[in-house]
C-alpha positions as CSV (number, residue, x, y, z in Angstrom):
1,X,41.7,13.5,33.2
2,X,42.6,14.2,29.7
3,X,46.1,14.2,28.8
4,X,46.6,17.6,27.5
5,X,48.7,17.0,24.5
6,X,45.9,14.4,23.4
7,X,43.1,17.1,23.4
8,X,40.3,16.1,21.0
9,X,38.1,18.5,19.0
10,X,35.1,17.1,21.8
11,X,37.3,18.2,24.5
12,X,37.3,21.8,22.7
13,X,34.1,22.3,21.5
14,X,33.1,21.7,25.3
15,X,35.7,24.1,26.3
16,X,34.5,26.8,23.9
17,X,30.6,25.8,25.8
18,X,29.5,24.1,22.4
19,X,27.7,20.8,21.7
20,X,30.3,18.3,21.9
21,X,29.2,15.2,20.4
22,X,30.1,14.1,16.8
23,X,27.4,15.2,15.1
24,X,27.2,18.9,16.6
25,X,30.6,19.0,15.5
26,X,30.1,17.8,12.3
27,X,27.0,20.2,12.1
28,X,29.1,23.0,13.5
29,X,31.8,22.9,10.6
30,X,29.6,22.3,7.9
31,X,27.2,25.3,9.2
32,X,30.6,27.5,9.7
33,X,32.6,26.5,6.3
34,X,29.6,28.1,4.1
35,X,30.8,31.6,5.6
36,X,33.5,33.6,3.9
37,X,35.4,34.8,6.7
38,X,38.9,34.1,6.4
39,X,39.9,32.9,10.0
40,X,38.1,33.0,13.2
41,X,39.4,36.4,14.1
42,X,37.1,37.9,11.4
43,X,34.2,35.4,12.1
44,X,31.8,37.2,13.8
45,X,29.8,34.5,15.1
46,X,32.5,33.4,18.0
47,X,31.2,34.9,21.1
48,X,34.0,37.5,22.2
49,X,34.5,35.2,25.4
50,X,35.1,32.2,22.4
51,X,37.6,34.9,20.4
52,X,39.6,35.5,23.3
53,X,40.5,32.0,24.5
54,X,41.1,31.1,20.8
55,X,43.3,33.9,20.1
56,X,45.1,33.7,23.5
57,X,45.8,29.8,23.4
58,X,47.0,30.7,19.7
59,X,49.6,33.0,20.9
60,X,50.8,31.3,23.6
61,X,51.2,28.5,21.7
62,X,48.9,26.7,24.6
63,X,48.1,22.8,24.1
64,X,44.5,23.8,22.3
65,X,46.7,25.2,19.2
66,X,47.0,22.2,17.4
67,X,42.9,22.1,17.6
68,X,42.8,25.4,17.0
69,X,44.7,25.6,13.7
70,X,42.7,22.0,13.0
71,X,39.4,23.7,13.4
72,X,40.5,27.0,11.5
73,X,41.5,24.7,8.6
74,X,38.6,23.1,8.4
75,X,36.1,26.1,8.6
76,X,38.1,28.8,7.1
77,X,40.2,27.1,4.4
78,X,37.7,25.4,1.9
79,X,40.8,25.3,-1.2
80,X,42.9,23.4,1.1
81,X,43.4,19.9,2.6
């Protein structure tokens, strides 16, 4: 079992019912970050199951938001590090 405060973006891309592996990841952000959308509440292409959990964990501050802000940084925030 993964220790959930060591959640890796594999464990959720499989929980959002994406390709997990390094490259689909990889392939994911980089098809993703060429979309203007300014954060994954605006992005249309989550599914609304996809929205939900990411908004939810977000707000209750769950053990996926670290990913979650991770992930929204790199897709969303091209001007930053």
């Amino acid at each position: 079992m993964t220790d959930l405060l060591n959640y890796t973006f594999k464990d959720l891309f499989a929980q959002l019912g994406l390709p997990n592996s390094e490259p689909a990841i990889e392939q994911f952000i980089k098809q993703r970050a060429a979309f203007s959308f300014s954060d994954f509440g605006h992005d249309p292409n989550w599914t609304p199951a996809q929205r939900e959990f990411l908004h939810t964990a977000l707000e209750e501050d769950a053990n996926w938001a670290r990913l979650i802000d991770q992930l929204s940084k790199r897709l969303y925030n091209k001007n930053k590090s």
